[in-house]
PyMOL Python script that loads the backbone (N, CA, C, O; Angstrom):
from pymol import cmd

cmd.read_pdbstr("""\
ATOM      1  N   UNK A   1     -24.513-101.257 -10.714  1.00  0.00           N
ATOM      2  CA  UNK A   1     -24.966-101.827 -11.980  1.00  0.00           C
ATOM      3  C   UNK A   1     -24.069-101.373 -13.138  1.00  0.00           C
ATOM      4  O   UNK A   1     -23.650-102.212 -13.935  1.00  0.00           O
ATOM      5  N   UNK A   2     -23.787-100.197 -13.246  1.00  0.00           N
ATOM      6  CA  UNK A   2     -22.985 -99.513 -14.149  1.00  0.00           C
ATOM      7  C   UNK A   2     -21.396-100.292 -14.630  1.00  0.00           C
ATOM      8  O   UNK A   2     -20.963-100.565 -15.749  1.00  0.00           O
ATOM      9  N   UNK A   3     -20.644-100.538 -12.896  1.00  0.00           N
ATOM     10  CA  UNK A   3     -19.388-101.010 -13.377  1.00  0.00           C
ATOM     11  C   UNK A   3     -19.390-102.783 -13.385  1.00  0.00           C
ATOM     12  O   UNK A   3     -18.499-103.626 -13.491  1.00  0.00           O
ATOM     13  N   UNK A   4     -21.019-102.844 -13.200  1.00  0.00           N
ATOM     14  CA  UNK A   4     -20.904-104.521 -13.917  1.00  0.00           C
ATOM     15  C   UNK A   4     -21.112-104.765 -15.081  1.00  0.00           C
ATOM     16  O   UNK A   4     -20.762-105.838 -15.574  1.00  0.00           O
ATOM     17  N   UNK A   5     -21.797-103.713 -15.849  1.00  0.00           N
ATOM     18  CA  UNK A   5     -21.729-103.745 -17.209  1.00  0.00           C
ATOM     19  C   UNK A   5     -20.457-103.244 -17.833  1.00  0.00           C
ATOM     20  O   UNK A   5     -20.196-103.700 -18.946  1.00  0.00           O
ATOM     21  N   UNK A   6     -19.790-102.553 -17.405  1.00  0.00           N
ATOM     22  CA  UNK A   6     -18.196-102.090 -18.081  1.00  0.00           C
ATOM     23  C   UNK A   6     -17.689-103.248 -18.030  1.00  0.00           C
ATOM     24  O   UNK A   6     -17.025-103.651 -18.985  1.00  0.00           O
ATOM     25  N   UNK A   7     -17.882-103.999 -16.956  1.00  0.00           N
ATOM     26  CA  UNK A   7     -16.610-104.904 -17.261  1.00  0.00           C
ATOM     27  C   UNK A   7     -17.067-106.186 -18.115  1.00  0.00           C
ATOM     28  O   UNK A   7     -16.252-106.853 -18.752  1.00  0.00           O
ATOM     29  N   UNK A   8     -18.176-106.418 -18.081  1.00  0.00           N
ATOM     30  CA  UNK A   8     -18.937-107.276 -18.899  1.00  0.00           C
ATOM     31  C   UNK A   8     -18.565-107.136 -20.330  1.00  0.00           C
ATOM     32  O   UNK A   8     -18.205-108.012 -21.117  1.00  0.00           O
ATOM     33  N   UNK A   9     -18.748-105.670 -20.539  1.00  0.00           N
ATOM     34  CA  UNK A   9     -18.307-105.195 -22.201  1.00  0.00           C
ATOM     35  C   UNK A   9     -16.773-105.337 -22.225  1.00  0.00           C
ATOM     36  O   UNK A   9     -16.246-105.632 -23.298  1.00  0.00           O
ATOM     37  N   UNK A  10     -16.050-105.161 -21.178  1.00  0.00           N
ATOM     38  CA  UNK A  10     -14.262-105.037 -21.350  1.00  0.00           C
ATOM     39  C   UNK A  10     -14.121-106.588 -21.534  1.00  0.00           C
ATOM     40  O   UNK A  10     -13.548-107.075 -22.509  1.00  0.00           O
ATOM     41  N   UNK A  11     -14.852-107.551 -20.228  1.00  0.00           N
ATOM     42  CA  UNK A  11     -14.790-108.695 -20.827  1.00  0.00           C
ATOM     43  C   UNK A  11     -15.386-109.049 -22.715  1.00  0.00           C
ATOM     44  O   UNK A  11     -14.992-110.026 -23.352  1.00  0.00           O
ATOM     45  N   UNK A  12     -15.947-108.443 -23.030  1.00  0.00           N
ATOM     46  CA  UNK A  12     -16.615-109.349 -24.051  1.00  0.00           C
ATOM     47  C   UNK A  12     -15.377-108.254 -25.088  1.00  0.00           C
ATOM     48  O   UNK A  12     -14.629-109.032 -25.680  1.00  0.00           O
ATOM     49  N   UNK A  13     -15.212-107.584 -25.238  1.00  0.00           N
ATOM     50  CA  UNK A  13     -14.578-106.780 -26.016  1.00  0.00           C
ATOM     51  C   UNK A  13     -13.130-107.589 -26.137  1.00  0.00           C
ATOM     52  O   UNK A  13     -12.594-107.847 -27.215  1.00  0.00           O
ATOM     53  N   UNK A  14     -12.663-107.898 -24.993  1.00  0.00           N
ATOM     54  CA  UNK A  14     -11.019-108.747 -25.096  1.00  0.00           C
ATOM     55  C   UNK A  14     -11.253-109.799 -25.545  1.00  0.00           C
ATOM     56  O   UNK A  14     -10.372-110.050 -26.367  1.00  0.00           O
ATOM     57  N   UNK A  15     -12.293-110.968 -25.448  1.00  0.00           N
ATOM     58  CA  UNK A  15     -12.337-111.934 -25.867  1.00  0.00           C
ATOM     59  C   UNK A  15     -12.780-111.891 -27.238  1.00  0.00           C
ATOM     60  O   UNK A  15     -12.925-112.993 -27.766  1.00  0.00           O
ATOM     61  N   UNK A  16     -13.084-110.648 -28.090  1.00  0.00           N
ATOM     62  CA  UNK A  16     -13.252-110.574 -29.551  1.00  0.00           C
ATOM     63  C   UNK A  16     -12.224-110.210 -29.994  1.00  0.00           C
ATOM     64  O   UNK A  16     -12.114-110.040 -31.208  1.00  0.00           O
ATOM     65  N   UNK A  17     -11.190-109.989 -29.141  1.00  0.00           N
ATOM     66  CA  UNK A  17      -9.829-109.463 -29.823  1.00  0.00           C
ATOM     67  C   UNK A  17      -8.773-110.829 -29.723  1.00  0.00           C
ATOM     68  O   UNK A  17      -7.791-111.048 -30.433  1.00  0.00           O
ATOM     69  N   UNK A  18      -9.347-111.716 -28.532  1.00  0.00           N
ATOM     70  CA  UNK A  18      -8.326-112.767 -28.308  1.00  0.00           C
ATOM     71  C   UNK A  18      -8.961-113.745 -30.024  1.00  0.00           C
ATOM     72  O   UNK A  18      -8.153-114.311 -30.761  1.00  0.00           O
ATOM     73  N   UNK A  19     -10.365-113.717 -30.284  1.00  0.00           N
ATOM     74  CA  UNK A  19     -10.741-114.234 -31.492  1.00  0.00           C
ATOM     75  C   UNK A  19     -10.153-113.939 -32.761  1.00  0.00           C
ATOM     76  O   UNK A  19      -9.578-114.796 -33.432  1.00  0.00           O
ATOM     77  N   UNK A  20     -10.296-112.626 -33.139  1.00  0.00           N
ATOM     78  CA  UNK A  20      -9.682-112.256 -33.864  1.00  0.00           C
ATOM     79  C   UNK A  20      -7.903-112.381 -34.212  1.00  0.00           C
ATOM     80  O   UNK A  20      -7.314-112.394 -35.293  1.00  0.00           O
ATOM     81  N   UNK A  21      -7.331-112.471 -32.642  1.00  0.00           N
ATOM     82  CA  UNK A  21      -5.814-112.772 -32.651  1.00  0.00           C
ATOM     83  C   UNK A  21      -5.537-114.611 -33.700  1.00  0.00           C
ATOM     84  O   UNK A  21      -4.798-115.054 -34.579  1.00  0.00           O
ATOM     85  N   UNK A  22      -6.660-115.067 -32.852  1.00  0.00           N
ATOM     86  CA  UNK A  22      -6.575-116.747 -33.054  1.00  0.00           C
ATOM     87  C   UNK A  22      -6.291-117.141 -34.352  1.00  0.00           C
ATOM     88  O   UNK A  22      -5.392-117.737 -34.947  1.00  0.00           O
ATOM     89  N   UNK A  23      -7.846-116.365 -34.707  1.00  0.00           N
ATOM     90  CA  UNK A  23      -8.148-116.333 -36.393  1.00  0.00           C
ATOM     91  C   UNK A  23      -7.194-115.740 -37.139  1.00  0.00           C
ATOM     92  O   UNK A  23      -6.529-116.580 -37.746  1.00  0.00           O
ATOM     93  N   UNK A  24      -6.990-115.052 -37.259  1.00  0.00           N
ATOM     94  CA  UNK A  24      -5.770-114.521 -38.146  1.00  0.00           C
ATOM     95  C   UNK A  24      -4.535-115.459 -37.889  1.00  0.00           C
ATOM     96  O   UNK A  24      -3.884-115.746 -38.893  1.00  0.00           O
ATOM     97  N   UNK A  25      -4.187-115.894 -36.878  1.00  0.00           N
ATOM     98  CA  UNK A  25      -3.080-116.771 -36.508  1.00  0.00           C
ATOM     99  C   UNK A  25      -3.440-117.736 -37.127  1.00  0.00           C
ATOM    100  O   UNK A  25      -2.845-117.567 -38.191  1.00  0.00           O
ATOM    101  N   UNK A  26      -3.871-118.434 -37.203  1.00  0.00           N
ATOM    102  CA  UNK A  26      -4.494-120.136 -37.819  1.00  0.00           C
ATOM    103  C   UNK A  26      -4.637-119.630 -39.596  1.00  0.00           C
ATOM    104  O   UNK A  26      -4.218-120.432 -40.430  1.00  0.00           O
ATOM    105  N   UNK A  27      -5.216-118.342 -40.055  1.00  0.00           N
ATOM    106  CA  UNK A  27      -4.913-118.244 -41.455  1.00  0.00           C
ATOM    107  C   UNK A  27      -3.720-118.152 -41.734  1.00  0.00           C
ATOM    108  O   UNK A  27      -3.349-119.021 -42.523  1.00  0.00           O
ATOM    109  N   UNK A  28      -2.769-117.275 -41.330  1.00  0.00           N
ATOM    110  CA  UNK A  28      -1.373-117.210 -41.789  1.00  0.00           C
ATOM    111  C   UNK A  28      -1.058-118.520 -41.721  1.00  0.00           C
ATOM    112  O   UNK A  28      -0.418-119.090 -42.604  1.00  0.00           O
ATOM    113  N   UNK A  29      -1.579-119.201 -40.440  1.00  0.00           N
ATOM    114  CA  UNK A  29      -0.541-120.777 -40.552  1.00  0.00           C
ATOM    115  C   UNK A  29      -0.853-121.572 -41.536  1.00  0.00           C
ATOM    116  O   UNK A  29       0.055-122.213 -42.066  1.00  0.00           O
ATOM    117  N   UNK A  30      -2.262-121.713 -42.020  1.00  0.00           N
ATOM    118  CA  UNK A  30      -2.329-122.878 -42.993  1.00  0.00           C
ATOM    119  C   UNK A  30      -2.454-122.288 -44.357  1.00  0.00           C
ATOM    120  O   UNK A  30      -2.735-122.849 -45.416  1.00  0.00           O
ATOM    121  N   UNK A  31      -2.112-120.694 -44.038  1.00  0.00           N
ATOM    122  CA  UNK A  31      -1.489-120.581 -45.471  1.00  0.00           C
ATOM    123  C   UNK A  31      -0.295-120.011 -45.822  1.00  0.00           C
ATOM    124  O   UNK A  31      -0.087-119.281 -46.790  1.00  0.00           O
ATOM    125  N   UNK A  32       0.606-120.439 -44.853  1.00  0.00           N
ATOM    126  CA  UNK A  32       2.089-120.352 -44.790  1.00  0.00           C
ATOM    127  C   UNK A  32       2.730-120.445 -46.151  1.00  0.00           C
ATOM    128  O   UNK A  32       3.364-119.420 -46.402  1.00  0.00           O
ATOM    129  N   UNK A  33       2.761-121.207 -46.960  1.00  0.00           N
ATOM    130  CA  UNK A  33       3.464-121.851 -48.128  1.00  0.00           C
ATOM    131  C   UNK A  33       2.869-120.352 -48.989  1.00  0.00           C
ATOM    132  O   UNK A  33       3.641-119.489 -49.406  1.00  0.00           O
ATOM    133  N   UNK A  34       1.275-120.286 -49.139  1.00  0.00           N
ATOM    134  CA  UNK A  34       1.048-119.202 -50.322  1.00  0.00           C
ATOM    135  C   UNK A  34       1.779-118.025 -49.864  1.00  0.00           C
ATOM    136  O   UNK A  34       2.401-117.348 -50.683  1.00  0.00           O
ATOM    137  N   UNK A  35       1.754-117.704 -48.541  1.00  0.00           N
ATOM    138  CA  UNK A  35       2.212-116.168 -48.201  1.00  0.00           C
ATOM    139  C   UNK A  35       3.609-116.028 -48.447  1.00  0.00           C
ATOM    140  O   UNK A  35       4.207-115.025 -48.837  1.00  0.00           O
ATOM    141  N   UNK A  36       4.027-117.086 -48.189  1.00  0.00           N
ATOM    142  CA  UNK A  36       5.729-117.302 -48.431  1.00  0.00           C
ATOM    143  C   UNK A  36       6.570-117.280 -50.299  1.00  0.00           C
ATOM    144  O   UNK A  36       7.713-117.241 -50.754  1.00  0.00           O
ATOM    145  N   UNK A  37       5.282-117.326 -50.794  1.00  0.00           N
ATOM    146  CA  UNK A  37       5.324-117.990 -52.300  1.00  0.00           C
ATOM    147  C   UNK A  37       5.209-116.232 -53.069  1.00  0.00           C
ATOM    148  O   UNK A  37       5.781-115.709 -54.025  1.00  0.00           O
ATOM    149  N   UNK A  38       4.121-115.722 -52.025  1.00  0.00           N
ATOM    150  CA  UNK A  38       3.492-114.834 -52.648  1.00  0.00           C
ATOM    151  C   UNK A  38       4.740-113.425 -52.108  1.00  0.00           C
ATOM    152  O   UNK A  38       5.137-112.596 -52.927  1.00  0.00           O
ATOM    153  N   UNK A  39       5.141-113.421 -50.764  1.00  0.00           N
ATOM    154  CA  UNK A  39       5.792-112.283 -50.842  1.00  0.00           C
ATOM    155  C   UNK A  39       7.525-112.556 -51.684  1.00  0.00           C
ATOM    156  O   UNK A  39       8.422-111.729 -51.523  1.00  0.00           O
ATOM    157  N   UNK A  40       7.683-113.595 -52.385  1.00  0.00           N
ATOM    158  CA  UNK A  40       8.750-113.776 -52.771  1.00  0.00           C
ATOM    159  C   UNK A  40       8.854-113.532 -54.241  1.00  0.00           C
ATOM    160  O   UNK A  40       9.855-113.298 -54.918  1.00  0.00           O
ATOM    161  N   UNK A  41       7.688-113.631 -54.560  1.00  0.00           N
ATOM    162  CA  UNK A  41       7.375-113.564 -56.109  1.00  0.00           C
ATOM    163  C   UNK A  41       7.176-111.471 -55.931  1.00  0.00           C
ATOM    164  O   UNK A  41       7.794-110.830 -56.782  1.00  0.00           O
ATOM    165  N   UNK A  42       6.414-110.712 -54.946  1.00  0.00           N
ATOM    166  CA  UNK A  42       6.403-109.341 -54.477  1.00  0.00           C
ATOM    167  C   UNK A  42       7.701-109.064 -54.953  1.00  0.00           C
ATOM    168  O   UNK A  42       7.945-108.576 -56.056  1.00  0.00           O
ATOM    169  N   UNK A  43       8.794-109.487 -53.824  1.00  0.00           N
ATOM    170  CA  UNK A  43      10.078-109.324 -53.640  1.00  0.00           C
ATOM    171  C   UNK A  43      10.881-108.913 -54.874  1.00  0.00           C
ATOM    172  O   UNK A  43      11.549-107.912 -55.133  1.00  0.00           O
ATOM    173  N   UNK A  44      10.582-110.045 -55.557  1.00  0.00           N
ATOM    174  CA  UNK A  44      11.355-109.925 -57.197  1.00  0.00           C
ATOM    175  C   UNK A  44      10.661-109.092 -57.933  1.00  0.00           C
ATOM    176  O   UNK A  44      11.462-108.638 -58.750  1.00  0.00           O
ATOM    177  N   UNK A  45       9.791-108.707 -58.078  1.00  0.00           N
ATOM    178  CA  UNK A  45       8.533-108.305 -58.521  1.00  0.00           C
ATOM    179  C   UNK A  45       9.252-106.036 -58.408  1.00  0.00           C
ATOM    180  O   UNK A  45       9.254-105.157 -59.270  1.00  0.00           O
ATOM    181  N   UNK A  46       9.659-106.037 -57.073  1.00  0.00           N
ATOM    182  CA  UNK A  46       9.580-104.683 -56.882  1.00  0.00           C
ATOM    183  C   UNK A  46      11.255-104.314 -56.993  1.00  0.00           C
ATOM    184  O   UNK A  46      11.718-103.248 -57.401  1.00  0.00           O
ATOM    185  N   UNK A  47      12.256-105.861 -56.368  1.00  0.00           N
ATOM    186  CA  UNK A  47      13.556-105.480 -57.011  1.00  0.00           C
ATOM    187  C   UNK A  47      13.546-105.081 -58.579  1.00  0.00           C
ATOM    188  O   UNK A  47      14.270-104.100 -58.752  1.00  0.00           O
ATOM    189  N   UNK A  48      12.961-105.530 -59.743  1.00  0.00           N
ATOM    190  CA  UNK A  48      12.651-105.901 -60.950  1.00  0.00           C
ATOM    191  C   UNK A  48      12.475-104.333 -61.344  1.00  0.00           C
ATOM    192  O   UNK A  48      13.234-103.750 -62.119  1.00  0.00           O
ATOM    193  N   UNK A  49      11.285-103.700 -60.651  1.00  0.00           N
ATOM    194  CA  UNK A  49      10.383-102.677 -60.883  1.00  0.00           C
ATOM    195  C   UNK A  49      11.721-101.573 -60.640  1.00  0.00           C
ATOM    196  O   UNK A  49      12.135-100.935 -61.608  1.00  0.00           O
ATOM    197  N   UNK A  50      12.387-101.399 -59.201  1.00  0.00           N
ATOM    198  CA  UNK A  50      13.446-100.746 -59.257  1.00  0.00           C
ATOM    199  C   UNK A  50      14.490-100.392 -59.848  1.00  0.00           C
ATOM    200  O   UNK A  50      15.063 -99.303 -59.887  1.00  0.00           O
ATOM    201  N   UNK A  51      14.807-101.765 -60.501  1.00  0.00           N
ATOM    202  CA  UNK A  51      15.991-101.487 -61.648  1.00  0.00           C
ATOM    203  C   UNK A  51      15.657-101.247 -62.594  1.00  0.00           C
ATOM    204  O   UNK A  51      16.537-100.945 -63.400  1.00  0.00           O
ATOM    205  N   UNK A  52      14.337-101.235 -63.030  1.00  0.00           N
ATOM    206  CA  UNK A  52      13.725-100.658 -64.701  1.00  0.00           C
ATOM    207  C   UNK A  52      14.001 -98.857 -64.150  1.00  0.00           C
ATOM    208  O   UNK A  52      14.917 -98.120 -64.517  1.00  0.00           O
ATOM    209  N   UNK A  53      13.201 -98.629 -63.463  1.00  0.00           N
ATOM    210  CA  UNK A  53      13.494 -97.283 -62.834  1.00  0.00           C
ATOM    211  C   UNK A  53      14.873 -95.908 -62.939  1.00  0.00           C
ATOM    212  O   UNK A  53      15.105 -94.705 -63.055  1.00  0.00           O
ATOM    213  N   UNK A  54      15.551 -97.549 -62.753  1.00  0.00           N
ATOM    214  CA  UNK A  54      17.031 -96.400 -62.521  1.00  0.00           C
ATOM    215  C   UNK A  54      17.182 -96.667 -63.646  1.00  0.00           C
ATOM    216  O   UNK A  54      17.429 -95.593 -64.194  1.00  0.00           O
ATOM    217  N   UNK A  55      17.194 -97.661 -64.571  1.00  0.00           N
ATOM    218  CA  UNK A  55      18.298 -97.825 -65.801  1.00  0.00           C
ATOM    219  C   UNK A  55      17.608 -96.702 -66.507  1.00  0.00           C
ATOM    220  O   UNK A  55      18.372 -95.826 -66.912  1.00  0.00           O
ATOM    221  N   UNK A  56      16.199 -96.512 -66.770  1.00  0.00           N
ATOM    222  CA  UNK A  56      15.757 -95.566 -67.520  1.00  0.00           C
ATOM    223  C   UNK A  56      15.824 -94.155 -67.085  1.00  0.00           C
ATOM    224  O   UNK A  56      15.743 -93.409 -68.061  1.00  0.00           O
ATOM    225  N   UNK A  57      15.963 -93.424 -65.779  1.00  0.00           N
ATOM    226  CA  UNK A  57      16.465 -92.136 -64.980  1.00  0.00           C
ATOM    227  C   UNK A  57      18.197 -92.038 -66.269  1.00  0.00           C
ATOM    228  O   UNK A  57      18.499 -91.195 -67.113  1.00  0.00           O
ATOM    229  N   UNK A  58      18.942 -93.367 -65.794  1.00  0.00           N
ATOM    230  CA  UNK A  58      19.955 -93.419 -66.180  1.00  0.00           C
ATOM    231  C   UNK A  58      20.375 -93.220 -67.657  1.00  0.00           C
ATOM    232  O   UNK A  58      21.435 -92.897 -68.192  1.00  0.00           O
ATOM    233  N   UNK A  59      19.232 -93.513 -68.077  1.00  0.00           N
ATOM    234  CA  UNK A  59      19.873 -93.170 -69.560  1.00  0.00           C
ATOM    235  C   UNK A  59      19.167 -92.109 -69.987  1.00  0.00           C
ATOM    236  O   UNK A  59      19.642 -91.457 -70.917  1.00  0.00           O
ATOM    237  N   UNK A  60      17.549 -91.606 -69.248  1.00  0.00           N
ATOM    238  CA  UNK A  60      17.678 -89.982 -69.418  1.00  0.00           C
ATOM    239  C   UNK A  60      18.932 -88.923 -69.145  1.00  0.00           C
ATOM    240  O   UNK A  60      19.129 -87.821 -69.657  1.00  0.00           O
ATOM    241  N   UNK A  61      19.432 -89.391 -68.507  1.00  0.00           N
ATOM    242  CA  UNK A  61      20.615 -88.631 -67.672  1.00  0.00           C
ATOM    243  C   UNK A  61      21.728 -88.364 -68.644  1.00  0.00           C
ATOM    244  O   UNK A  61      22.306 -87.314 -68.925  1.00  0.00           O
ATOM    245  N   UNK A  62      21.875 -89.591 -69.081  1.00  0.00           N
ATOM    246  CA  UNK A  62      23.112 -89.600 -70.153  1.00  0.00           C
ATOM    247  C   UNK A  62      22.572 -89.040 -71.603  1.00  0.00           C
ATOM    248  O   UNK A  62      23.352 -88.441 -72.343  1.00  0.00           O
ATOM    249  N   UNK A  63      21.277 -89.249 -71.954  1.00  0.00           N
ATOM    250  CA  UNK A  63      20.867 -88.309 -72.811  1.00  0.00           C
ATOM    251  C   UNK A  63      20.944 -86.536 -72.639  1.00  0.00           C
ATOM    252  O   UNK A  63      21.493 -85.739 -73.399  1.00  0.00           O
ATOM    253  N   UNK A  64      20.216 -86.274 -71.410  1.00  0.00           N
ATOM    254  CA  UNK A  64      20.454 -84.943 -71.068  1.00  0.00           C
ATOM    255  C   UNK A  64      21.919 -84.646 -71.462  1.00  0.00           C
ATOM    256  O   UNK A  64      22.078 -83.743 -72.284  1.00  0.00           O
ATOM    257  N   UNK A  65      23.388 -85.505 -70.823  1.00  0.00           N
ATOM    258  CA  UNK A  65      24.379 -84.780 -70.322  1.00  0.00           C
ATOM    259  C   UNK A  65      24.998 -84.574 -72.089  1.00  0.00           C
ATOM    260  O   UNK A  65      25.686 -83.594 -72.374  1.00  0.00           O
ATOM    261  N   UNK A  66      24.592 -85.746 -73.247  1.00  0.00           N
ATOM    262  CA  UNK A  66      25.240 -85.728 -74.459  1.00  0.00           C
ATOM    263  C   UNK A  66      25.047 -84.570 -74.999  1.00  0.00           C
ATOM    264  O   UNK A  66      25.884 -83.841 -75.530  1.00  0.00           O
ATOM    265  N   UNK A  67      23.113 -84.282 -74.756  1.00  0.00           N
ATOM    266  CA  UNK A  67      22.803 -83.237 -75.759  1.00  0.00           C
ATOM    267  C   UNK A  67      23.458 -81.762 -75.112  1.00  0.00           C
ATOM    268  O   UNK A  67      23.526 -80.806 -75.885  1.00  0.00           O
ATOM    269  N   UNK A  68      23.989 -81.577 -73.523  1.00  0.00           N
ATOM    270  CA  UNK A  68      24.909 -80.078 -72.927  1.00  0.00           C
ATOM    271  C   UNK A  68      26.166 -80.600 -74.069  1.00  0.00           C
ATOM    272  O   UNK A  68      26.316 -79.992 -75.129  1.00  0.00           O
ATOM    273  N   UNK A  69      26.977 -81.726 -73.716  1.00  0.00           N
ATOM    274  CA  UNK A  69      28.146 -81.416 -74.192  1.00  0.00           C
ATOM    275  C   UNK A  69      28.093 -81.359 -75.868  1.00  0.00           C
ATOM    276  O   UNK A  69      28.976 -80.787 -76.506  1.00  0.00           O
ATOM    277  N   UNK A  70      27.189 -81.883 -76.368  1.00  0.00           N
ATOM    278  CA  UNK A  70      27.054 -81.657 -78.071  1.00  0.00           C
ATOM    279  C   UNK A  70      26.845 -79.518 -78.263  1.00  0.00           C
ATOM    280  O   UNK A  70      27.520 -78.669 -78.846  1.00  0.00           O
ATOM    281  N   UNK A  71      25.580 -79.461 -77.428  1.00  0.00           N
ATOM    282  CA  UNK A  71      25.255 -77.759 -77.483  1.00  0.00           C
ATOM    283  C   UNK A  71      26.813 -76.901 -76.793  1.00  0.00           C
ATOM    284  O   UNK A  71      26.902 -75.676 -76.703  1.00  0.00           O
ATOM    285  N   UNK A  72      27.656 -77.654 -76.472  1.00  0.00           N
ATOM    286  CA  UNK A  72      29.007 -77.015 -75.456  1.00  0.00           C
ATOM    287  C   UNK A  72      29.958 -76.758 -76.548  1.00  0.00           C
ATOM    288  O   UNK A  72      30.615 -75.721 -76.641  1.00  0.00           O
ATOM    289  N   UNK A  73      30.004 -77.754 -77.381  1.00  0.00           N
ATOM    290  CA  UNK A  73      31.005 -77.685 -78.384  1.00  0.00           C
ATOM    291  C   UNK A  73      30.428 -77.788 -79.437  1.00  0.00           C
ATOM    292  O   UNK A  73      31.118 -78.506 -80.161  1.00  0.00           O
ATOM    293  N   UNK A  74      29.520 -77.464 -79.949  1.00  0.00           N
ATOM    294  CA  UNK A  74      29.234 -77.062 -81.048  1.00  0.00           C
ATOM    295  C   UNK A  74      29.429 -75.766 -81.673  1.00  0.00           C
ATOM    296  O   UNK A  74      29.461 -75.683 -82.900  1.00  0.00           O
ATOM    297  N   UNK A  75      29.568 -74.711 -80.898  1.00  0.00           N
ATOM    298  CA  UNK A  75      30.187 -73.329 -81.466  1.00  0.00           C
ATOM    299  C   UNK A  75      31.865 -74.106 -81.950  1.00  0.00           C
ATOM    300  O   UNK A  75      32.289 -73.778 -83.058  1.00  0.00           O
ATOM    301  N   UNK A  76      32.511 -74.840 -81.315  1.00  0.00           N
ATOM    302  CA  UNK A  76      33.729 -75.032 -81.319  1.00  0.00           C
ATOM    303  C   UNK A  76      34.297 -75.759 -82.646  1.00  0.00           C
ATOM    304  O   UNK A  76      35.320 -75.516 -83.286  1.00  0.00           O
ATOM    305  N   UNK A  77      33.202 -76.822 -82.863  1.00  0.00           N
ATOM    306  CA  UNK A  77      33.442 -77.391 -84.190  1.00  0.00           C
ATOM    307  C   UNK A  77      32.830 -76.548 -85.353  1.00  0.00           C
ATOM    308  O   UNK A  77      33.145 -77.075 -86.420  1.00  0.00           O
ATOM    309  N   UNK A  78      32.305 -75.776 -85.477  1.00  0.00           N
ATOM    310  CA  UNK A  78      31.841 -74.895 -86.511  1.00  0.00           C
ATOM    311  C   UNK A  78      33.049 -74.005 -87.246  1.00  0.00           C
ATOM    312  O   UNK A  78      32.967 -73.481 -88.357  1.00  0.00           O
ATOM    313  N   UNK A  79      34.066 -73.974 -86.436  1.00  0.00           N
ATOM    314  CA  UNK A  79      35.034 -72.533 -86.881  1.00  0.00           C
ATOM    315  C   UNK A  79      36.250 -73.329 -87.122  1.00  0.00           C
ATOM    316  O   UNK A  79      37.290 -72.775 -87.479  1.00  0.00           O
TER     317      UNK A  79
END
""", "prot")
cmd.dss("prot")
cmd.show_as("cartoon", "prot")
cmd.util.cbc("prot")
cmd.orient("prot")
């Protein structure tokens, strides 16, 4: 009795996974165009986000390096 119910549940358990495979398959498909729309608009979205990132690192950077070489030579222009 025992391993007719295991397999009963292994059966019923795979066929909620073959459901679930289906379903999700048939959403992506008929919403192909939005997902395609949507990770492209992402895409630009996080290239966009990246280059705000660096340009502003980048011009902390160049701030940092002005205000060493201003404090570097400033004893120098004083005399």
């Amino acid at each position: 009795m025992e391993a007719f119910e295991l397999k009963r549940k292994s059966l019923y358990s795979w066929a909620a996974v073959q459901d679930t495979y289906y379903s999700t398959k048939d959403t992506f498909e008929r919403h192909k165009v939005v997902f395609t729309i949507g990770t492209s608009i992402s895409s630009v979205a996080t290239a966009w986000l990246g280059y705000s990132i660096r340009h502003y690192h980048e011009s902390k950077v160049d701030r940092r390096l002005e205000s060493i070489e201003k404090a570097y030579y400033s004893p120098y222009l004083k005399t």
